[in-house]
C-alpha angles and dihedrals in degrees: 000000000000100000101036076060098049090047088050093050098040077049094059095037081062097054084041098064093026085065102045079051103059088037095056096233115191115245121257119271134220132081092325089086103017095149089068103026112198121263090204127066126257104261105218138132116273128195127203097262120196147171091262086053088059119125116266109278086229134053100245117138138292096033105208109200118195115217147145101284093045128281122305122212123227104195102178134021106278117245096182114043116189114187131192146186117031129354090330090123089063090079110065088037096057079048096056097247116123116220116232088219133357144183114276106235111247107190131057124003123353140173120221092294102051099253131132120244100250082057095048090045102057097043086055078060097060091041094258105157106162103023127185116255132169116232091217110130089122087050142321111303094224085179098057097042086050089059103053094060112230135198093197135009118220117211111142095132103051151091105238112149124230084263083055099054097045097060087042091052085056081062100044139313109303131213112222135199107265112229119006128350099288104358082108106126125215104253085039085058098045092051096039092047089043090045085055093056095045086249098102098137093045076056093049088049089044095053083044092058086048102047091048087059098049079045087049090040100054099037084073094064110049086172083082089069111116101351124144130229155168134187111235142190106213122180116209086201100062119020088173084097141004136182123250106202106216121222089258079075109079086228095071105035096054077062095068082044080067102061093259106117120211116235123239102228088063088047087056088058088073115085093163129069104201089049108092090177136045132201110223129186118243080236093071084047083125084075086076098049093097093054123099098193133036120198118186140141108276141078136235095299088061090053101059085048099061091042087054092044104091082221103048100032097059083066103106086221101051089039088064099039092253095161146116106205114181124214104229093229102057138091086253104059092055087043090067098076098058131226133164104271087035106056093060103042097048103026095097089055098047101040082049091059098045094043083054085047089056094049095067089042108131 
């Protein structure tokens, strides 16, 4: 019976991905591409999510968890917890669970596995020597998860479509993401993740730890205090456009975690609600004149282009060189979209080079 299950749902995985190829579907954003962040918003199914929607404070049988795609339904506690997309897998770990299968990193650094150092670090911990990790990053590995023989399926940080859920609800009960693909914010994905594995309040300890250290952090550096700030994408190659994350992305409002508050007039910027970036033209650059710090992905190269561009280089912060900008390729950049292994092991970097940022603020 197994195996007749697992051929009906590898059959349905194929006319899954045979049709989003013939209909030309965009690919997901996030930080899964966050070299080329998309200028569309994520399609997915959103419910009308409340306070009142939100998981059981305890951990009594069944868990009922409340998300875009519906409500699943966790009936006894998991003994197996898959997880996948990005850094989802950093939950059960801080918690001292081990997944039975998780999501390979595919932006900034990664060890033979694919996983960032701060994971790494932390299965070595728990004497983890040969994990195992799904090699997905061109789309889920049903077969794989399927393998590995979940109880629950975290996925509270992700982009899966409503296609997607469905044939991973035929492996095990899936947290979703609660409201739109990405928009899923650090502490959100700590307790969901940790709902889903009947350990919500060791999540809700965990996120207060967290949010003590960034308190700690940034108290050291009351440079930080009213500045302003955005997360950009910024191509050297073509200063004509650029993207604006908005606060729903977890980029940008960790950001705000981090003592740099996000202007209005750029809030104002978002009119829809499922779209966590936006594409603006270099003609509307005055738009940035309000802000003390840029961050953005980049280096120093990048820096001295934007101060030669007549466009780029009128912004005050760029002017003074009151910018973080964050090599793609280091800790920090995948850093920057925060997770719960992350967060800790990169914050006193970060929160240095904004307070220097804020220093040469105008």
């Amino acid at each position: 019976m197994k195996s007749m299950k697992l051929c009906s749902l590898l059959l349905a995985a194929c006319l899954l991905f045979t049709a989003a190829a013939c209909s030309g579907a965009a690919p997901d954003g996030g930080p899964t591409d966050a070299g080329e962040p998309s200028a569309e918003p994520v399609p997915s199914v959103a419910a009308e999510i409340t306070p009142d929607d939100a998981p059981p404070a305890g951990d009594e049988y069944p868990i009922v968890i409340s998300h875009a795609f519906g409500e699943t339904v966790v009936e006894k506690k998991p003994e197996r917890i898959a997880t996948i997309s990005w850094a989802n897998q950093d939950t059960p770990l801080a918690l001292g669970v081990v997944p039975v299968g998780f999501s390979m990193a595919n932006f900034g650094p990664v060890d033979s596995y694919g996983n960032h150092p701060w994971t790494a670090a932390r299965l070595e911990e728990l004497g983890v020597t040969d994990p195992n990790v799904f090699q997905d990053t061109d789309g889920i590995d049903f077969e794989a998860l399927s393998d590995a023989r979940p109880d629950v399926i975290l996925a509270a940080y992700s982009g899966i479509t409503r296609e997607e859920y469905d044939l991973l609800s035929q492996i095990a009960p899936v947290v979703a993401f609660p409201r739109y693909a990405y928009q899923t914010y650090w502490k959100e994905q700590i307790v969901l993740n940790a709902t889903g594995m009947g350990m919500r309040e060791a999540g809700e300890r965990y996120v207060a730890d967290m949010e003590a250290l960034i308190a700690d952090t940034t108290a050291r550096y009351p440079q930080l205090a009213g500045k302003t700030g955005a997360f950009f994408w910024i191509d050297a190659t073509d200063l004509s456009t650029f993207y604006l994350y908005f606060t729903v992305d977890p980029r940008a409002e960790y950001l705000t975690d981090l003592g740099v508050a996000f202007p209005d007039e750029l809030r104002a910027l978002q009119t829809d609600e499922t779209a966590f970036s936006a594409t603006l033209s270099a003609e509307n650059i005055d738009l940035l004149n309000g802000l003390d710090i840029i961050v953005a992905y980049g280096d120093n190269t990048l820096l001295e282009t934007l101060q030669a561009d007549p466009l780029f280089g009128t912004v005050p912060a760029i002017q003074a060189g009151a910018v973080v900008f964050i090599d793609s390729n280091s800790e920090l950049a995948a850093a920057s979209t925060p997770g719960a292994l992350s967060i800790p092991a990169v914050i006193d970097e970060y929160v240095a080079r904004l307070a220097a940022a804020a220093d040469k603020a105008a």
